[in-house]
KEKE-3310 file (N, C-alpha, C; in steps of 0.2 Angstrom, whole numbers, plus 5000, padded with zeros to 4 digits):
npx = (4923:4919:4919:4916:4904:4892:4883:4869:4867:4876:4866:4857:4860:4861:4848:4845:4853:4848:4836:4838:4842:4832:4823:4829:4830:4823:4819:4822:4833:4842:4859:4868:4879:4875:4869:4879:4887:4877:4877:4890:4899:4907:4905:4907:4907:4893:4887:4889:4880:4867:4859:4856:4851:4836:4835:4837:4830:4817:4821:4820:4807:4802:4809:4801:4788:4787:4790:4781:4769:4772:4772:4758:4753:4758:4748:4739:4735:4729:4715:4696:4698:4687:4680:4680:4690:4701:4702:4707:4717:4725:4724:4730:4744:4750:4747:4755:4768:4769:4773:4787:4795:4800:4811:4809:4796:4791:4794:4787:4774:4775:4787:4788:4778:4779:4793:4793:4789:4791:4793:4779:4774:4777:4773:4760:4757:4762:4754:4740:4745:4745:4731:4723:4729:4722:4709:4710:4712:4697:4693:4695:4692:4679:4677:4673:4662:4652:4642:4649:4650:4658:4673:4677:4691:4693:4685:4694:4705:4704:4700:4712:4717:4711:4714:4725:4728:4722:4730:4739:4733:4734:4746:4763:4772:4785:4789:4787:4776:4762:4749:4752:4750:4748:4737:4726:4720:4707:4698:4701:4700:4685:4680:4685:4676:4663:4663:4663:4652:4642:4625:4619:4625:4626:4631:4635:4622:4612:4608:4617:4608:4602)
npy = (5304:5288:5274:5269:5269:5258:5248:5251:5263:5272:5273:5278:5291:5297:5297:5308:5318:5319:5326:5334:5343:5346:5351:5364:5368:5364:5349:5348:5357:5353:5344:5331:5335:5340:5334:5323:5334:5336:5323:5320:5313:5305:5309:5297:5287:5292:5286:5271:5268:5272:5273:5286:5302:5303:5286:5289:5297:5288:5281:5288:5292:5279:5275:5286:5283:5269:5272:5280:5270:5260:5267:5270:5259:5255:5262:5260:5247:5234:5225:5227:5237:5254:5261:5272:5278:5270:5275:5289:5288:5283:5295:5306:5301:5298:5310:5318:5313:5315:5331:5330:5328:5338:5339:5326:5329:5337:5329:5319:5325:5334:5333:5321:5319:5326:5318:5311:5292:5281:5286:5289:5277:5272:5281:5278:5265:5268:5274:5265:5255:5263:5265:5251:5249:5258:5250:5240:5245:5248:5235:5228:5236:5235:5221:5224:5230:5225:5235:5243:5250:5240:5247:5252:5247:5256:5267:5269:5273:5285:5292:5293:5302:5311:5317:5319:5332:5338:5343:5349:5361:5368:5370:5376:5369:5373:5384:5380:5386:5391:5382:5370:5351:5343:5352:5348:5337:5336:5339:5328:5318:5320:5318:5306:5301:5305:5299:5284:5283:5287:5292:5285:5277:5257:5244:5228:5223:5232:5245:5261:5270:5265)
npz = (5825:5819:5822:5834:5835:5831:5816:5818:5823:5817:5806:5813:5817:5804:5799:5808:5808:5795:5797:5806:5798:5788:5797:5797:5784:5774:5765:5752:5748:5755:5759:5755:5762:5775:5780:5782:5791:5801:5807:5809:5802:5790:5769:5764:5772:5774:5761:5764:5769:5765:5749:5741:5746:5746:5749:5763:5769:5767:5775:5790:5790:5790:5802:5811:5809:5815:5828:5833:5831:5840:5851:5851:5852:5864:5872:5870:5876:5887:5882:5886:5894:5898:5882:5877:5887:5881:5867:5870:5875:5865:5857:5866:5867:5856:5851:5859:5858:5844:5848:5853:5846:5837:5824:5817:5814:5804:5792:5794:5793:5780:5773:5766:5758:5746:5741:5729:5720:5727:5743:5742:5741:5753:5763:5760:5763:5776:5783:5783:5791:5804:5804:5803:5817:5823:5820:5827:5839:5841:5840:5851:5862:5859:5865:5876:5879:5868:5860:5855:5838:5824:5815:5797:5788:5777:5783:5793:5787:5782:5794:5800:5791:5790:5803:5801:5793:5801:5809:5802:5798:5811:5814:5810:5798:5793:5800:5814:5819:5828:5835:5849:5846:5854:5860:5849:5856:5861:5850:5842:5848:5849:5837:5834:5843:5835:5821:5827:5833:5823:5819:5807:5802:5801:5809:5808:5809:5817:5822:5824:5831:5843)
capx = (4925:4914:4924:4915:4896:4891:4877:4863:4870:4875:4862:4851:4864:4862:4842:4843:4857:4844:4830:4840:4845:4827:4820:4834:4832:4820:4821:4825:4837:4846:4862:4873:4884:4873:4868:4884:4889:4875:4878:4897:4902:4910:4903:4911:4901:4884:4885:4889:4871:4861:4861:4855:4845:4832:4833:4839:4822:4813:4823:4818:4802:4799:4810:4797:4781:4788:4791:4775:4765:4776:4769:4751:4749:4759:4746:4729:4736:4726:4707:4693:4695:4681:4683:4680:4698:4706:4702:4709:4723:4727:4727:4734:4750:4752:4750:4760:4774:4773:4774:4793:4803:4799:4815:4806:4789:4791:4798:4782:4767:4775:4793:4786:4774:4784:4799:4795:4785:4795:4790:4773:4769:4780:4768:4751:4760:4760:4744:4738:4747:4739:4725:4725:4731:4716:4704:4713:4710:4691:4690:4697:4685:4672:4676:4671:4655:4648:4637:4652:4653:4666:4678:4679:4699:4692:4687:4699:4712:4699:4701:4722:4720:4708:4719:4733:4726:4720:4738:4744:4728:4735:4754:4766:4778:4790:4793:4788:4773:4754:4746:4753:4749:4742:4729:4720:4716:4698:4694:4701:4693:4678:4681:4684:4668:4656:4663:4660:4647:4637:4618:4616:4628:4623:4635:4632:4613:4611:4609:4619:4605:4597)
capy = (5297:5285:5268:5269:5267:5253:5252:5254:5268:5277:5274:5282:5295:5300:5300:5311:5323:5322:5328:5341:5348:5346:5357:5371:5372:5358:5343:5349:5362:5347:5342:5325:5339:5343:5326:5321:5337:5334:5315:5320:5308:5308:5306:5289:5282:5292:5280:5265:5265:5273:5275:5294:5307:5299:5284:5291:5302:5284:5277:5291:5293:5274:5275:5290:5280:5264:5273:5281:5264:5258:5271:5269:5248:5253:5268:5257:5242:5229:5227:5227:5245:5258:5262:5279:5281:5266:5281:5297:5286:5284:5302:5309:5298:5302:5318:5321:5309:5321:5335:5329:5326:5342:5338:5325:5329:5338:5323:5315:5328:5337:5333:5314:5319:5327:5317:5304:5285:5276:5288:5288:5271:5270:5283:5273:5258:5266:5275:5257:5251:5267:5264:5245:5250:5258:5246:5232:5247:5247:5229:5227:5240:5230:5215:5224:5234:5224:5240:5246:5249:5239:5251:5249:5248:5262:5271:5271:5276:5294:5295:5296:5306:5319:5319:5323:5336:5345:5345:5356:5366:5371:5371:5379:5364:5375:5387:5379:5392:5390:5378:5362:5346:5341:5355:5345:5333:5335:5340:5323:5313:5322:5316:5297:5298:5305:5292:5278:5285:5290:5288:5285:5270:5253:5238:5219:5224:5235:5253:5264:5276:5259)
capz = (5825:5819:5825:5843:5834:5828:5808:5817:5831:5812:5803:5815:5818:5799:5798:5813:5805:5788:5802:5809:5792:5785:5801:5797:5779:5771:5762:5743:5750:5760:5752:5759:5766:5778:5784:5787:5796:5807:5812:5812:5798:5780:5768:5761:5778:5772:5755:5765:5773:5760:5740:5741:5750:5747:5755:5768:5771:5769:5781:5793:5790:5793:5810:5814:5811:5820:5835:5834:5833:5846:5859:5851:5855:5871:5878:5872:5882:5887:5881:5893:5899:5895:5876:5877:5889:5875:5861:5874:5877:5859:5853:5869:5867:5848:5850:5863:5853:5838:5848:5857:5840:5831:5820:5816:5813:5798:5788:5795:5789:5774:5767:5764:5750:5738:5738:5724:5722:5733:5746:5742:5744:5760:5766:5761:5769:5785:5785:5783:5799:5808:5802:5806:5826:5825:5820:5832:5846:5844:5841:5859:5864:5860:5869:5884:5877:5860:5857:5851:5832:5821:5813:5794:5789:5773:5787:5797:5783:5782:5801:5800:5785:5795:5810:5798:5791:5807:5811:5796:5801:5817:5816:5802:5801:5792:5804:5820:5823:5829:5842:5850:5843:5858:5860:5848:5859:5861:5843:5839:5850:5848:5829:5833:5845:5831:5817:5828:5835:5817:5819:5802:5799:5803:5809:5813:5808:5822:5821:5831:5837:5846)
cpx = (4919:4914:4920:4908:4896:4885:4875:4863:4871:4869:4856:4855:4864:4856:4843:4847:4851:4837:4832:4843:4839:4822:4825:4831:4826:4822:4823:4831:4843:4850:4867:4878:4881:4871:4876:4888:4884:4875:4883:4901:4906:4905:4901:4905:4893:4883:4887:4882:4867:4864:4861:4851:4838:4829:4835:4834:4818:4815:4821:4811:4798:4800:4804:4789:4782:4789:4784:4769:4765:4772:4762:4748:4751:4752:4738:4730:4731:4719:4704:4692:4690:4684:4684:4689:4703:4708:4708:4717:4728:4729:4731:4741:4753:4752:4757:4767:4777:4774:4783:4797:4800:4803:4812:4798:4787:4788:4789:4775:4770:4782:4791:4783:4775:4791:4800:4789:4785:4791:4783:4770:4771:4775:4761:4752:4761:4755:4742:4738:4745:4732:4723:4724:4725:4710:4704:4709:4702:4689:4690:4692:4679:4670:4673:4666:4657:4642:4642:4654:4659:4668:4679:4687:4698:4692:4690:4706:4708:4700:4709:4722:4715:4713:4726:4731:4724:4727:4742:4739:4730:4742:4757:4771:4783:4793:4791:4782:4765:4754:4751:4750:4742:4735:4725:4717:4709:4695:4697:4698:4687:4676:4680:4677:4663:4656:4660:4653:4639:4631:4615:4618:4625:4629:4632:4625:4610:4614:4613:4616:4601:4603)
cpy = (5293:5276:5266:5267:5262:5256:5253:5260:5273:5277:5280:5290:5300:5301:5305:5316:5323:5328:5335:5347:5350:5352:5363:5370:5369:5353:5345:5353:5359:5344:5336:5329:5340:5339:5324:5327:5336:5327:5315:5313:5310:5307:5300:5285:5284:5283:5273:5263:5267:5275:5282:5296:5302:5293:5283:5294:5294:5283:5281:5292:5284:5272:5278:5287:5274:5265:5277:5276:5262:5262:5271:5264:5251:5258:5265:5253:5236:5231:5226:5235:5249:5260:5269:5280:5277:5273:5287:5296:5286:5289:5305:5308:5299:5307:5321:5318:5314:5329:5336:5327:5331:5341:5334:5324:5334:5336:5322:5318:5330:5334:5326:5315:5321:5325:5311:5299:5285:5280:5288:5284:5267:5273:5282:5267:5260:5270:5269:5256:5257:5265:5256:5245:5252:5255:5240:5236:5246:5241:5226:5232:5236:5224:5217:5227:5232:5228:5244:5244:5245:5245:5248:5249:5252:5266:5274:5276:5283:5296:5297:5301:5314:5321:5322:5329:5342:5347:5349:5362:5371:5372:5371:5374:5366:5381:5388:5382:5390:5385:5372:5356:5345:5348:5353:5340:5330:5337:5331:5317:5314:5319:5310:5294:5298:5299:5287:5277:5287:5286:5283:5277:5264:5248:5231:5219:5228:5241:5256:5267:5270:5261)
cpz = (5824:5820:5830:5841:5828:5822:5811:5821:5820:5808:5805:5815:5809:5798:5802:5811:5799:5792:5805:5805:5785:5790:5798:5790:5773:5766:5753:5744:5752:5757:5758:5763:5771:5782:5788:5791:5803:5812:5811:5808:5792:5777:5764:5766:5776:5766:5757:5768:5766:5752:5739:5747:5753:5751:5762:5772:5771:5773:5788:5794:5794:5801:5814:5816:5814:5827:5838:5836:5839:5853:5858:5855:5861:5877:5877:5876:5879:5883:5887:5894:5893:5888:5874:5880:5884:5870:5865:5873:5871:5856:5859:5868:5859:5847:5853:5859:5848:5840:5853:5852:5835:5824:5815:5812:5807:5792:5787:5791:5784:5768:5761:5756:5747:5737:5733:5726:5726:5737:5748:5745:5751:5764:5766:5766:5774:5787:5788:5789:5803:5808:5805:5815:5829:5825:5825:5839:5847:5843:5850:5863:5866:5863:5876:5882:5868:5858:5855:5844:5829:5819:5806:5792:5784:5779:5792:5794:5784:5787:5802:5797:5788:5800:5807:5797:5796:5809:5812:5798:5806:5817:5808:5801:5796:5796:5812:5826:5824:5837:5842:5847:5849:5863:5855:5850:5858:5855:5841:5843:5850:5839:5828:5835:5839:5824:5819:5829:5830:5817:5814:5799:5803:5804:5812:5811:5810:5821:5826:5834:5841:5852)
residu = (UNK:UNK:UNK:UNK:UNK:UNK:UNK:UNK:UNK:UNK:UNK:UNK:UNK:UNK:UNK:UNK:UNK:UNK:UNK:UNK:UNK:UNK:UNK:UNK:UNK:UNK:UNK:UNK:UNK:UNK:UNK:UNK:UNK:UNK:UNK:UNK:UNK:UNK:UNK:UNK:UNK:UNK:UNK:UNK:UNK:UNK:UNK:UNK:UNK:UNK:UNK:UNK:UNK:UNK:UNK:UNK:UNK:UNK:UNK:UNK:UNK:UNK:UNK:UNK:UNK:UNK:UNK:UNK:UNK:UNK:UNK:UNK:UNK:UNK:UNK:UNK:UNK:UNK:UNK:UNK:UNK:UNK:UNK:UNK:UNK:UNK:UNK:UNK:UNK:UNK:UNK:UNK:UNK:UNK:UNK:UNK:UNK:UNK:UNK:UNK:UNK:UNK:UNK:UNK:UNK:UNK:UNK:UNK:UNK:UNK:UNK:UNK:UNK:UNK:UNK:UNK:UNK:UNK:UNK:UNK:UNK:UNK:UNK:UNK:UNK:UNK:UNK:UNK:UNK:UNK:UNK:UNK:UNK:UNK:UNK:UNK:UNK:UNK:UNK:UNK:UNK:UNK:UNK:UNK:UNK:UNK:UNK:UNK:UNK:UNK:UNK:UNK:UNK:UNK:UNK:UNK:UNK:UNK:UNK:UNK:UNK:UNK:UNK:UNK:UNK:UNK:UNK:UNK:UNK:UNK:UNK:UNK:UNK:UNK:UNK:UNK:UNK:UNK:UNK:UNK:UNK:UNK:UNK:UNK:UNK:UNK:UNK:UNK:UNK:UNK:UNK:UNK:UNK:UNK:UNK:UNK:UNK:UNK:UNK:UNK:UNK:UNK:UNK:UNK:UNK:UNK:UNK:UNK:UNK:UNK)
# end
């Protein structure tokens, strides 16, 4: 019955059937049959939210990285605290995030980049706003230690794109196998410190090895 849940109660109910029929089988494999077997609908109701597959996979993909920001702004908090624990706090809480919707986290590292433009540039558009969360967290850093480095928002987008990349490194995200996400903790914070931390770069005029 779909009477009892309101759009956005189906809507999400249909990303999350595309999520749980992208883990079993993957995303090219994945047919509207299979969506609305998992969110328990018709499919007369899949086409009343979405045009195709398609943007059906954006619409999940974008719910996945809004709820990931979400829990980034809420784990750096306020500014003022040491910036090193702002950083910990950041990757600990992302990581652990992408490691409690495996359904999910697929979508998020690999189905994304071969499903077409559109996609693409919904995935550069939320790099960005990663990227972004990041440069706001070390601004706010900085208000309580101005010996910390700015953050450009180039290098910031290289820092997402590393942390991606270590991800696929360590975990098979087709069948589920390798390390946790968050046992990369300390390689990624060890990552964020040595960027901001780069002898060689210079910010505000002022070297970092001073």
């Amino acid at each position: 019955m779909t009477s009892t849940r309101t759009a956005e109660e189906l809507r999400q109910d249909l990303t999350g059937g595309l999520a749980e029929a992208i883990a079993g089988k993957g995303y090219a494999a994945t047919t509207i049959a299979d969506i609305v077997m998992h969110a328990r609908v018709s499919k007369r109701t899949f086409y009343e939210h979405f045009a195709d597959k398609e943007a059906c996979l954006m619409a999940l993909y974008e719910q996945g990285c809004e709820r990931l920001l979400a829990i980034v702004r809420g784990a750096a908090g306020e500014g003022g605290r040491p910036w090193k624990e702002m950083i910990n706090n950041w990757v600990t809480a992302y990581l652990t995030a992408l490691e409690s919707m495996p359904a999910v986290t697929r979508t998020l590292l690999v189905e994304i980049q071969a499903a077409g433009p559109k996609a693409f540039r919904l995935r550069q558009q939320m790099q960005r706003r990663f990227a972004d969360a990041l440069v706001k967290m070390v601004d706010e850093g900085r208000a309580a230690d101005p010996a910390i480095p700015r953050l450009s928002p180039l290098l910031a987008i290289a820092l997402v794109g590393g942390v991606h990349e270590m991800m696929l490194q360590v975990s098979d995200p087709y069948t589920g196998t390798g390390q946790s996400f968050t046992s990369l903790t300390p390689a990624v914070d060890e990552l964020v410190y040595a960027i901001l931390m780069n002898p060689w770069a210079v910010s505000d005029g002022v070297s970092r090895m001073e």
